[in-house]
ZAKEFI-927977 format. One line per 2 residues: their letters; for each residue x, y, z of N, C-alpha, C, O. Coordinates in steps of 0.2 Angstrom, whole numbers, plus 5000, padded with zeros to 4 digits. Example, Ala and Ser with C-alpha at 12.3 -4.5 7.8 and 13.67 -1.06 7.14 Angstrom:
AS) 5066:4972:5039:5062:4978:5039:5066:4984:5039:5071:4983:5042  5064:4989:5035:5068:4995:5036:5064:5000:5039:5067:5006:5040 .
END
This chain:
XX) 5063:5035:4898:5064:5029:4902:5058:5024:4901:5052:5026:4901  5060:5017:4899:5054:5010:4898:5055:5009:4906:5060:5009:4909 .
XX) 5049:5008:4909:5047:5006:4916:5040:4999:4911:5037:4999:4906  5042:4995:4916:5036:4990:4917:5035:4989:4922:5039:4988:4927 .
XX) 5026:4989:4922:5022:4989:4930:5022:4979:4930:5022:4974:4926  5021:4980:4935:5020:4972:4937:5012:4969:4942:5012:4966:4947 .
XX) 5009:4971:4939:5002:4971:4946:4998:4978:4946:4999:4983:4950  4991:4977:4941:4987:4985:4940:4983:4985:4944:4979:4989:4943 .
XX) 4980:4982:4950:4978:4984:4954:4975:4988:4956:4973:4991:4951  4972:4991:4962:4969:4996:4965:4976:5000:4965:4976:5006:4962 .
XX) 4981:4999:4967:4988:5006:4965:4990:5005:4960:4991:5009:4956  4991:5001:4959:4995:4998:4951:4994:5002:4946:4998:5006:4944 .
XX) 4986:5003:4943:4983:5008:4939:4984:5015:4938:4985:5018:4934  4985:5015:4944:4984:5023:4947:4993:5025:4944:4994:5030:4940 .
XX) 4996:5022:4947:5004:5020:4945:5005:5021:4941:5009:5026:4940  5003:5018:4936:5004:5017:4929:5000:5024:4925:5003:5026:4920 .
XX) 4995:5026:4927:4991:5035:4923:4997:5039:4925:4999:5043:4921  5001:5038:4931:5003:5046:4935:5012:5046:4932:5016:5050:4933 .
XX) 5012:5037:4927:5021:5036:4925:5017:5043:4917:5018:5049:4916  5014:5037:4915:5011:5041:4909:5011:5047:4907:5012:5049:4901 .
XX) 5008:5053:4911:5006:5059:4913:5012:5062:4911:5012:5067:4906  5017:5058:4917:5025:5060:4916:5031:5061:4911:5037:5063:4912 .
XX) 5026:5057:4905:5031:5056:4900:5034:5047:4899:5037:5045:4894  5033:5044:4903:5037:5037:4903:5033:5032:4898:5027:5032:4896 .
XX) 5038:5028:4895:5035:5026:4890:5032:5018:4897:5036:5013:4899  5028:5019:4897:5026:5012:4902:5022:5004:4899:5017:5005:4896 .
XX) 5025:4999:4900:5020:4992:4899:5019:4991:4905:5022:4991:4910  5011:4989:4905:5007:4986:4911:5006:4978:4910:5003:4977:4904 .
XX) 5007:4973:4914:5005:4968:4916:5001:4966:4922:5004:4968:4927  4997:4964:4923:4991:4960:4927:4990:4954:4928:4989:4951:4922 .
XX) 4991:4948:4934:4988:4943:4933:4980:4941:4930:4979:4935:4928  4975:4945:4931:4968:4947:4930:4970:4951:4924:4973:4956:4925 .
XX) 4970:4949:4916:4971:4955:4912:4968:4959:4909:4969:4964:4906  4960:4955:4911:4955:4963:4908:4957:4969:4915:4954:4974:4915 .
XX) 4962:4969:4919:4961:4975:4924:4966:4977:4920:4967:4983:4922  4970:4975:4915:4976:4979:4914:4974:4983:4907:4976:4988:4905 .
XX) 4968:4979:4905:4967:4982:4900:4965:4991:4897:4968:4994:4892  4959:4991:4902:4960:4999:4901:4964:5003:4901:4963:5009:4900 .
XX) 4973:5002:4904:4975:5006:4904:4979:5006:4896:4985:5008:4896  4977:5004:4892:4980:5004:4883:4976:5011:4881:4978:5014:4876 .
XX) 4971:5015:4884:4968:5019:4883:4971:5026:4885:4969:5032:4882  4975:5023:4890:4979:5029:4893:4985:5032:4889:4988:5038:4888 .
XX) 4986:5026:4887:4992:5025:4882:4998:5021:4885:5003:5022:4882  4997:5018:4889:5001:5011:4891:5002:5004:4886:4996:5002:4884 .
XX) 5005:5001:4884:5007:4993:4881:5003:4991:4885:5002:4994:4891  5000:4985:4885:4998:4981:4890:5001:4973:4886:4999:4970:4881 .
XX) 5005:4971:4892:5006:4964:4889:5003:4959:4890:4999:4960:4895  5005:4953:4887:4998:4946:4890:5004:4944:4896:5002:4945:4902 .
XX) 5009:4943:4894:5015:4939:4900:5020:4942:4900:5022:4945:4895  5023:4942:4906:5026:4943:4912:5034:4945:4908:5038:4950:4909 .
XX) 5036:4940:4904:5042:4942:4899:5040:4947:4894:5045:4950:4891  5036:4948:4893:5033:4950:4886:5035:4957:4891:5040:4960:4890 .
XX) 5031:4959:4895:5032:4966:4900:5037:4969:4902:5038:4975:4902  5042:4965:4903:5049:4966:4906:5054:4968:4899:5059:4971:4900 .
XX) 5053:4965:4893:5058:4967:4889:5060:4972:4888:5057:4975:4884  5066:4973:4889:5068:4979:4886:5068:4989:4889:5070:4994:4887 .
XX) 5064:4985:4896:5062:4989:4903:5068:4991:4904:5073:4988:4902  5070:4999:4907:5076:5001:4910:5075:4999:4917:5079:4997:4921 .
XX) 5069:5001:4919:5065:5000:4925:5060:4992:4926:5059:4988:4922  5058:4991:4931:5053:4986:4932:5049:4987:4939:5053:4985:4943 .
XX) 5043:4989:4942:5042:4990:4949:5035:4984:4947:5032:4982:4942  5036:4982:4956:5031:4975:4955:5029:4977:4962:5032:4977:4967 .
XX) 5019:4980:4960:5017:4980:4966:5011:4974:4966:5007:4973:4961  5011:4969:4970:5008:4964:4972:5006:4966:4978:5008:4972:4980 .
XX) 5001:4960:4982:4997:4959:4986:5002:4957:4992:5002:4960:4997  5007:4953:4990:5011:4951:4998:5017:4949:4994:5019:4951:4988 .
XX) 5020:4944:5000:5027:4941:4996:5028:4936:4993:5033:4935:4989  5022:4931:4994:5021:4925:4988:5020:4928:4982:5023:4926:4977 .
XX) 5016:4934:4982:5014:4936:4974:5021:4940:4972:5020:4942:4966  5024:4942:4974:5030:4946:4972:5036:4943:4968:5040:4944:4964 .
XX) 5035:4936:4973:5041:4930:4972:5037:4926:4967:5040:4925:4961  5033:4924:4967:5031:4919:4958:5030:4925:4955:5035:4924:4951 .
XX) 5029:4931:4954:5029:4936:4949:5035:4937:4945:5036:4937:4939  5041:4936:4951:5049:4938:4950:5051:4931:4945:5055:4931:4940 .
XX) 5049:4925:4949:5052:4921:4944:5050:4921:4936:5054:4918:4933  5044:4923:4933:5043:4925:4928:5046:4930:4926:5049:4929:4921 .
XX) 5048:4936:4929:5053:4940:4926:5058:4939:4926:5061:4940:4921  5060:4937:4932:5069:4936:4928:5073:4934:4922:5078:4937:4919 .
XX) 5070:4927:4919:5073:4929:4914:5073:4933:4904:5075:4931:4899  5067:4939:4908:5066:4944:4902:5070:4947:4904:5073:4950:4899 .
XX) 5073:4949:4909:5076:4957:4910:5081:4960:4905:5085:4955:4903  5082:4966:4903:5088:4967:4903:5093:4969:4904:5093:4974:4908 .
XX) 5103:4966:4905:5105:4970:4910:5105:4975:4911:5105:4979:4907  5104:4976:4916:5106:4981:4923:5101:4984:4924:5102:4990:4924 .
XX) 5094:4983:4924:5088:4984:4924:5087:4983:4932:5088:4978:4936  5082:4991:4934:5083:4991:4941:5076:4989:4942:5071:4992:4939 .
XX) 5075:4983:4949:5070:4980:4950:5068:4985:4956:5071:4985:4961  5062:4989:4956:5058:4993:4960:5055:4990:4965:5049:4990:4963 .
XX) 5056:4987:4970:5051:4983:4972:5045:4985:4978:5047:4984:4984  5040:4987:4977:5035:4994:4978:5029:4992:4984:5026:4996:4988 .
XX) 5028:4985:4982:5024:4982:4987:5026:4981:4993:5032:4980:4994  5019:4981:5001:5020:4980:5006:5021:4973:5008:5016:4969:5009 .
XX) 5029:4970:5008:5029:4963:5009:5032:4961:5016:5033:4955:5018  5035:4966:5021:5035:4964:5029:5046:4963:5027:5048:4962:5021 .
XX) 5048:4963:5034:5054:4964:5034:5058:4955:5030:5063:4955:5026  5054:4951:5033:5055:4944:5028:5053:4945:5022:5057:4942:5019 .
XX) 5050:4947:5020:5047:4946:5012:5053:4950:5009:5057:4947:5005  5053:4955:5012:5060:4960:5008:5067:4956:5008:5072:4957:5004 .
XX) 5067:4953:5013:5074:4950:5014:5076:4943:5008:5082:4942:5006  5069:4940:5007:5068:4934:5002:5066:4937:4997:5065:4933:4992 .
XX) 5065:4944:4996:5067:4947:4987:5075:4950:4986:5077:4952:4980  5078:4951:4993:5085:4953:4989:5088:4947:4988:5091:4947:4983 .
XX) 5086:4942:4991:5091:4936:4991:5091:4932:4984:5095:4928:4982  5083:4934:4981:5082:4932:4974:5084:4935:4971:5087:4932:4966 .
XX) 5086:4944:4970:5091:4948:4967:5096:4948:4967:5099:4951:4962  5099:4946:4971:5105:4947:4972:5109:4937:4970:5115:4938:4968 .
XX) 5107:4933:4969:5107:4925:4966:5107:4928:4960:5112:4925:4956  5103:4932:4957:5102:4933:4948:5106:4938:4946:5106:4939:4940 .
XX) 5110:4943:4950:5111:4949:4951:5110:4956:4948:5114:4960:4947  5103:4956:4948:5098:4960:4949:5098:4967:4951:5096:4966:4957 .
XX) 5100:4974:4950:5101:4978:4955:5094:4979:4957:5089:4979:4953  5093:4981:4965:5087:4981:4969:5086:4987:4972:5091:4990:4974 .
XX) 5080:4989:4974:5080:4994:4975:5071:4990:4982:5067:4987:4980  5072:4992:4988:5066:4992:4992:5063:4999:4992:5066:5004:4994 .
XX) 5056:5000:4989:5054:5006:4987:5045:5006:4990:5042:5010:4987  5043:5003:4995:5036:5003:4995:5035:5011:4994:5040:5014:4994 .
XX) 5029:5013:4994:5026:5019:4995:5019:5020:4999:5014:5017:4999  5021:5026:5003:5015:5029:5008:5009:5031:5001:5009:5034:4996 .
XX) 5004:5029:5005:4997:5032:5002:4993:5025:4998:4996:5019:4998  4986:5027:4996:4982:5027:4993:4978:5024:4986:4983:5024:4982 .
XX) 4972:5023:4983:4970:5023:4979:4971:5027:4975:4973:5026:4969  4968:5035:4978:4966:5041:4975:4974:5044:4975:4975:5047:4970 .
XX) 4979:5045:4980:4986:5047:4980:4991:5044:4974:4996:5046:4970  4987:5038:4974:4991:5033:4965:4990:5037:4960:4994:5039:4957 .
XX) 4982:5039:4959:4980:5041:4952:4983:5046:4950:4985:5047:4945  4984:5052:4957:4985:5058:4958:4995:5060:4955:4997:5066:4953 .
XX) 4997:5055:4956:5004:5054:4957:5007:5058:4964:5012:5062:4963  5004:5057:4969:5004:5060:4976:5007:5056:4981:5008:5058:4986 .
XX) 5009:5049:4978:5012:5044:4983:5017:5047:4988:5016:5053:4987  5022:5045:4992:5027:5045:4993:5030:5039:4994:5030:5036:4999 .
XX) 5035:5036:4988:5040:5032:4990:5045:5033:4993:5049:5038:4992  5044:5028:4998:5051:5027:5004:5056:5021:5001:5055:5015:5001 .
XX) 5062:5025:4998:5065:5019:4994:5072:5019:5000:5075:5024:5002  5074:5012:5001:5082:5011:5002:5086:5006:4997:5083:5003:4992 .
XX) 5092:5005:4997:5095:5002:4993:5101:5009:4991:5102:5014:4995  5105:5007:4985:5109:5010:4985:5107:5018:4981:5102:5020:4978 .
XX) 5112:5022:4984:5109:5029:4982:5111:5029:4977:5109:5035:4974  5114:5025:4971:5116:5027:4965:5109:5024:4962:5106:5029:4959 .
XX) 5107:5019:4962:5102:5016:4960:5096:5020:4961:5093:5024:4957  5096:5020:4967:5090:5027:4966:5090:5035:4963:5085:5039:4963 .
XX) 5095:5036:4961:5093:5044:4957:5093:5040:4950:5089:5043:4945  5095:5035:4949:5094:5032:4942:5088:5032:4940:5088:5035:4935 .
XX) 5082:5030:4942:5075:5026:4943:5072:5035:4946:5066:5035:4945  5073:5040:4947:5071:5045:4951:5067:5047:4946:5061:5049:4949 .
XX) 5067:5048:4940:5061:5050:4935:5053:5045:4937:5047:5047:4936  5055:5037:4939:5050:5035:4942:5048:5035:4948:5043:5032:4951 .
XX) 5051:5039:4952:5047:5040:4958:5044:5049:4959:5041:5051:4963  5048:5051:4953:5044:5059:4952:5039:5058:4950:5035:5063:4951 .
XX) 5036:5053:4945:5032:5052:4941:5024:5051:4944:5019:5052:4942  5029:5048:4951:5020:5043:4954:5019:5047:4959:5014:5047:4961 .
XX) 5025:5050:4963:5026:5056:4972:5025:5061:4972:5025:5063:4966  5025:5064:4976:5024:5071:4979:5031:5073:4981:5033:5078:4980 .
XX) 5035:5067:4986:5040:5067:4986:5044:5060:4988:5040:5056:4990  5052:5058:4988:5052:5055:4989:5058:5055:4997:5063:5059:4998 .
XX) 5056:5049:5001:5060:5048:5007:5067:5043:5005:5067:5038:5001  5072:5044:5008:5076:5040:5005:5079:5037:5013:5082:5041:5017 .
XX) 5076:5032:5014:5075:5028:5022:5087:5027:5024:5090:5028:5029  5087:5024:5017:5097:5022:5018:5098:5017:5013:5094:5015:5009 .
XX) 5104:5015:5015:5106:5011:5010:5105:5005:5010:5105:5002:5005  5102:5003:5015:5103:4996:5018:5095:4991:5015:5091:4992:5019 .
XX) 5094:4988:5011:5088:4985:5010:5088:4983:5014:5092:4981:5018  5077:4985:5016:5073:4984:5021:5074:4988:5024:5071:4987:5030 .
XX) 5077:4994:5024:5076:5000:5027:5067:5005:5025:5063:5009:5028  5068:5002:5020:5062:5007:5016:5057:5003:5020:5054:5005:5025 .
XX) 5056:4997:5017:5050:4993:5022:5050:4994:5030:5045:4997:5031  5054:4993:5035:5052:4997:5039:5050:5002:5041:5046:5003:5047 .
XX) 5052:5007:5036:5048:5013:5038:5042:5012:5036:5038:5016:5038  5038:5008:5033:5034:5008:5029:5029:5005:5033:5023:5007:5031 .
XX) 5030:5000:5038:5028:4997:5042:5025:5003:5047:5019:5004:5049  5032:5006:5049:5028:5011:5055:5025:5015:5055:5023:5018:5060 .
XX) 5024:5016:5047:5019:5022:5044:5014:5018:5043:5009:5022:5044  5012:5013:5040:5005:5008:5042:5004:5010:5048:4998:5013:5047 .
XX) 5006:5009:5054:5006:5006:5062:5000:5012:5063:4996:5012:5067  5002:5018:5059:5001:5025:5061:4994:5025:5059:4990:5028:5063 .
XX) 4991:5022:5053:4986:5021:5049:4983:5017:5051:4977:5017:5050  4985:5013:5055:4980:5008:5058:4976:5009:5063:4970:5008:5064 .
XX) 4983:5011:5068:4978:5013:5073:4976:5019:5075:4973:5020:5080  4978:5026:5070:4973:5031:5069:4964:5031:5068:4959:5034:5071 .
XX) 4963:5026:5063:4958:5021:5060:4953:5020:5065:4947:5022:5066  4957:5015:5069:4956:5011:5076:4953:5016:5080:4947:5017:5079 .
XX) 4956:5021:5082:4955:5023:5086:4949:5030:5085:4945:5033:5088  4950:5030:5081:4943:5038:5078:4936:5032:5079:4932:5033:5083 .
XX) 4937:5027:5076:4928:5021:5075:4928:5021:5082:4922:5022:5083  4933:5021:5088:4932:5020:5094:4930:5024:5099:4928:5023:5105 .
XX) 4931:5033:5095:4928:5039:5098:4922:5040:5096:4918:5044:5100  4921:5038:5091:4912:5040:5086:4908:5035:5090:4902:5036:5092 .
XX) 4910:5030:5093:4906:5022:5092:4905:5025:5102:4900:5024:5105  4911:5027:5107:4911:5028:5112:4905:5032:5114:4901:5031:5119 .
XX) 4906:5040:5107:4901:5045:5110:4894:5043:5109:4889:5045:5112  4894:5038:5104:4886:5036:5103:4882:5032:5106:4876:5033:5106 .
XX) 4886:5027:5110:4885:5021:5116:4884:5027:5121:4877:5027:5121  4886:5031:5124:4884:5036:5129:4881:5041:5129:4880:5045:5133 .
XX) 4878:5040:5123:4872:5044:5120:4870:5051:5119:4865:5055:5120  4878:5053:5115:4880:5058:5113:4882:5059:5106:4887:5056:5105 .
XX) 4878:5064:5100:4877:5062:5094:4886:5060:5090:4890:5064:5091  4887:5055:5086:4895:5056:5086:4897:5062:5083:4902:5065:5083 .
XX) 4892:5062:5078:4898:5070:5074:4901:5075:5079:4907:5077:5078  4897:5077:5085:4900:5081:5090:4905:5081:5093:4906:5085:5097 .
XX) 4910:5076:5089:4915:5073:5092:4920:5079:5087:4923:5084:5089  4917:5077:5080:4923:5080:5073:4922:5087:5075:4926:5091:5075 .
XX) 4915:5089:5078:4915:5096:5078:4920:5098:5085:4924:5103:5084  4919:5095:5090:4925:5096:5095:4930:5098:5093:4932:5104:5093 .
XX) 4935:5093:5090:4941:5093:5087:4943:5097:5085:4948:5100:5086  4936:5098:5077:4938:5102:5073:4942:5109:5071:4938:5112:5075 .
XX) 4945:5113:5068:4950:5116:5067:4957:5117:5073:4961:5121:5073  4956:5111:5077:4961:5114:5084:4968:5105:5082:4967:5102:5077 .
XX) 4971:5105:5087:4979:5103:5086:4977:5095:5086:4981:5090:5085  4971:5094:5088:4968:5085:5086:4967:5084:5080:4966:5078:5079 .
XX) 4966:5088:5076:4959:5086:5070:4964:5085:5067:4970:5086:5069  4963:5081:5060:4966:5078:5054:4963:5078:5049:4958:5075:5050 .
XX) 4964:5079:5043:4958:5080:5037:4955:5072:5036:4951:5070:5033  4962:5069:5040:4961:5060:5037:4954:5059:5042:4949:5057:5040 .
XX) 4955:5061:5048:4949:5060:5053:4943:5063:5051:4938:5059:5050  4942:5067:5049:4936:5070:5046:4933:5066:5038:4928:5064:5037 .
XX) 4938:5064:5034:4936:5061:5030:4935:5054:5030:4930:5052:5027  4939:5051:5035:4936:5044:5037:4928:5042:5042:4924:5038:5042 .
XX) 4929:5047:5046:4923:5049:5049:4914:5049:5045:4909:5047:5048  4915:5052:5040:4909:5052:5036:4909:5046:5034:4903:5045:5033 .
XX) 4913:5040:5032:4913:5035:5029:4908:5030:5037:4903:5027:5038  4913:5031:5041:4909:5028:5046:4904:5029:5048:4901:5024:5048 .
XX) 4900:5036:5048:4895:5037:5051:4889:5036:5045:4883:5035:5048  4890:5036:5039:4887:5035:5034:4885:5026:5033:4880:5023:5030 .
XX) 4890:5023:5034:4892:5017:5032:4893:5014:5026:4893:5008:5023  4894:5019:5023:4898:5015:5018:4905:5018:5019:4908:5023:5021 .
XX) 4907:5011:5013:4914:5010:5013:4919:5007:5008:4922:5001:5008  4918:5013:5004:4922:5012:4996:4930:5010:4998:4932:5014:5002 .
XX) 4932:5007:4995:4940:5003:4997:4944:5007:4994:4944:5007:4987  4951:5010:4998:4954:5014:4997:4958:5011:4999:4961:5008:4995 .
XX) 4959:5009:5005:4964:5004:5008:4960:4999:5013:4956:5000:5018  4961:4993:5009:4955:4988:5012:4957:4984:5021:4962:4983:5023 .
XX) 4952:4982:5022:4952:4981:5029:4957:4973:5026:4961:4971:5031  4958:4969:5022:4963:4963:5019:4968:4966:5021:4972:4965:5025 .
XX) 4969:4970:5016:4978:4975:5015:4979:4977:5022:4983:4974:5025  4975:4982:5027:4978:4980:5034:4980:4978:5038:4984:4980:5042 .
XX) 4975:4971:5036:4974:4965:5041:4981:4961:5040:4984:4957:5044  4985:4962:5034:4991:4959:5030:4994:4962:5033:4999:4958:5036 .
XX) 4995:4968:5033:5003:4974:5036:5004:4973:5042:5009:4971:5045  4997:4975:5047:4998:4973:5053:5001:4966:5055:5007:4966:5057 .
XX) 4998:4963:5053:5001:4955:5054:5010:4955:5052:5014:4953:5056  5011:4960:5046:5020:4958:5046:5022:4964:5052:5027:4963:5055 .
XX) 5018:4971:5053:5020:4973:5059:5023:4969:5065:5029:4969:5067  5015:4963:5070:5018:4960:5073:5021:4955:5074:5021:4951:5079 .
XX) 5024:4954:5066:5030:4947:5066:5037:4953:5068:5040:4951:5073  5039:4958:5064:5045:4960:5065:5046:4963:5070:5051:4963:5073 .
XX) 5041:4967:5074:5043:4968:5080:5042:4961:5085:5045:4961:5091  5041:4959:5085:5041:4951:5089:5050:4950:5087:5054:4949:5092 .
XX) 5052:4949:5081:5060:4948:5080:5063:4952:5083:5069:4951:5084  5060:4959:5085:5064:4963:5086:5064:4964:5095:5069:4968:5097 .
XX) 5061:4962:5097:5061:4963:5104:5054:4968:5104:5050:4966:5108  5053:4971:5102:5049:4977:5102:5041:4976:5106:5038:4970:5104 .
XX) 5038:4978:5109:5033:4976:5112:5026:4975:5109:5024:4981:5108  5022:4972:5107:5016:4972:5103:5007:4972:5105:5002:4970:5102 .
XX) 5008:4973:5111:4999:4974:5115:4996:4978:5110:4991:4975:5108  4997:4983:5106:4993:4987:5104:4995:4984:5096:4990:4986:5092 .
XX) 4998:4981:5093:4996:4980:5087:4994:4973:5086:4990:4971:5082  4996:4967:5092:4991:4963:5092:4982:4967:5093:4978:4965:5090 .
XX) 4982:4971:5097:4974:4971:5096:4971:4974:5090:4966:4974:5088  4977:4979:5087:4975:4979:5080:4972:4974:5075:4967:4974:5072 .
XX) 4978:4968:5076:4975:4963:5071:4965:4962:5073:4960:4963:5070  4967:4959:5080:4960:4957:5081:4956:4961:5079:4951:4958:5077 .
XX) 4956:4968:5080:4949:4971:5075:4948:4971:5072:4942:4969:5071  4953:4973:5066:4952:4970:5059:4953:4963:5055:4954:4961:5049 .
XX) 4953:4959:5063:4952:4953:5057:4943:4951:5058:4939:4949:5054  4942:4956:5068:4936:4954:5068:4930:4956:5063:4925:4953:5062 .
XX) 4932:4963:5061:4930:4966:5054:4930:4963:5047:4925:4963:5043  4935:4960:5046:4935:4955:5039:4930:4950:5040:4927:4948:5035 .
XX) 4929:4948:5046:4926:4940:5047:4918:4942:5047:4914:4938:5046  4917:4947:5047:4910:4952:5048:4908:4952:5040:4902:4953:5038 .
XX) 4912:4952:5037:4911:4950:5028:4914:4958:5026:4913:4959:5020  4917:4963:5029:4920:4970:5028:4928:4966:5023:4931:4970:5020 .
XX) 4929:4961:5024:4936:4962:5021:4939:4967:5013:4945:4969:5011  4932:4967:5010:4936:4972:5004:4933:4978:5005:4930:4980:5000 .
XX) 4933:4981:5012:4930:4986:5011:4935:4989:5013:4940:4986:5015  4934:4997:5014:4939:5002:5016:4940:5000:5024:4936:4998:5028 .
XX) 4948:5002:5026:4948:4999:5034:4943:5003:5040:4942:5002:5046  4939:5009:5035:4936:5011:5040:4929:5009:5042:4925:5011:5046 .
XX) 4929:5005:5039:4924:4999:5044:4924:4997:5049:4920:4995:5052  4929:4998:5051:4932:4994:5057:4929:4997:5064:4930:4995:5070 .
XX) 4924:5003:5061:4919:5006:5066:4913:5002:5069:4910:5003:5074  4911:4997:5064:4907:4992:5065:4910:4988:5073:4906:4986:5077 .
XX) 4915:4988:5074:4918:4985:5081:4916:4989:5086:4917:4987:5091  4914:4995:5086:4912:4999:5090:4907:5002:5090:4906:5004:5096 .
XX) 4902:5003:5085:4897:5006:5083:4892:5004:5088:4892:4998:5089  4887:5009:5093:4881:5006:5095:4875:4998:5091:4871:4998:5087 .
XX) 4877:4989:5095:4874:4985:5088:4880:4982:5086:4879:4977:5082  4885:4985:5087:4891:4981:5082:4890:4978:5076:4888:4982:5072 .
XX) 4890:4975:5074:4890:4972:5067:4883:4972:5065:4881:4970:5060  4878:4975:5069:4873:4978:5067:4872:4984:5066:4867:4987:5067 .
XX) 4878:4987:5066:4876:4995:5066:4878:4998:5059:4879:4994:5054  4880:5004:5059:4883:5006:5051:4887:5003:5048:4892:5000:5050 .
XX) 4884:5002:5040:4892:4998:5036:4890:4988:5038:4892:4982:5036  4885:4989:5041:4884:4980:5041:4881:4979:5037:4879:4973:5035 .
END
């Protein structure tokens, strides 16, 4: 199978080693193209332009930053595609973003596929993602050697585009304020003058603990904070969190105060760092404490 990546990024890269691994013959594209370049080492094509990428592709997955970058991406590719070449569309773009990429697939007619995927930096490298794809189930067992290639496993949300992205949203929601919530136990125990590890030790081995709490925890109490998933990329998902549930009736107290932490965290100068900064909002000192 020809898959073309569209956006080597912090996933994208990883995306592209774990098609590889697998056998797939892959071309990488970058707007940035020294980022794309090291992956010719891997043994990826690396093309200059966006048609040049797409040609000849059975596959096509485009992970970008949001839905602007997804939508000028797309207009350069459509007219390289070949027919019947399935558009993967992999990034997190909010239930409008996805709705304004079928409507551009579906004008050119495009078969589409909504496919973001759960996970990480290190989950990309690993080929451990989990893509949540919806769209037609014919389309997706077609394209399934790309999502064996990059997952551990894949969720098949339904038929309906923007099914896959709302799951995808509610599993952000989960990430976020997991996040939120640990900076805000370490940051509690130490304001009251209780050392914070004492907290992981509490938890640990019993039905609270989580390896993600454990591992995000040393990033907090260390302060640093290598970007796995950045306090931007959160601050961006939550944000289409609380657009779609505001469409939807759904109640938003708790994911508006998400925004505010991590925007107040980005404005702190954390924005490319990992969201687990966002302990800086709670740390004894705030924005003078770890991670400033």
């Amino acid at each position: 199978m020809r898959v073309a990546v569209l956006g080597t990024g912090t996933m994208g890269a990883g995306i592209v080693r774990s098609m590889l691994r697998a056998g797939l013959d892959v071309t990488a594209w970058n707007r940035t193209p020294e980022r794309a370049e090291p992956l010719k080492a891997d043994g990826a094509t690396v093309a200059v332009t966006v048609p040049d990428a797409v040609a000849g592709a059975d596959a096509v997955l485009t992970m970008a930053f949001d839905a602007a970058a997804v939508l000028e991406i797309a207009e350069a590719m459509i007219p390289g595609l070949a027919a019947g070449a399935v558009w993967i569309q992999a990034a997190t773009v909010g239930l409008d973003g996805i709705a304004r990429v079928e409507r551009l697939a579906s004008e050119h007619g495009i078969p589409l596929l909504d496919a973001p995927v759960l996970g990480t930096k290190q989950p990309a490298e690993e080929g451990k993602l989990v893509p949540l794809v919806s769209g037609p189930r014919e389309l997706a067992q077609r394209v399934q050697p790309v999502f064996d290639a990059i997952g551990v496993k894949t969720i098949y949300a339904g038929d309906r585009i923007g099914q896959g992205m709302a799951l995808k949203l509610a599993c952000n929601a989960w990430i976020a304020s997991m996040t939120a919530a640990l900076g805000q136990s370490l940051g509690l125990a130490a304001t009251l003058g209780v050392e914070p590890g004492l907290f992981l030790e509490a938890i640990g081995g019993g039905p609270a603990d989580t390896p993600y709490a454990q591992l995000k925890a040393k990033e907090m109490l260390t302060g640093r904070y290598p970007p796995s998933f950045s306090v931007e990329g959160v601050l961006k998902d939550v944000g289409l969190m609380v657009d779609a549930a505001s469409r939807a009736g759904f109640r938003q107290d708790l994911l508006r105060t998400l925004h505010e932490l991590y925007a107040a965290t980005a404005a702190a100068g954390h924005g490319g760092d990992d969201i687990a900064a966002v302990y800086i909002e709670f740390a004894p000192g705030g924005a003078d404490g770890p991670g400033s």
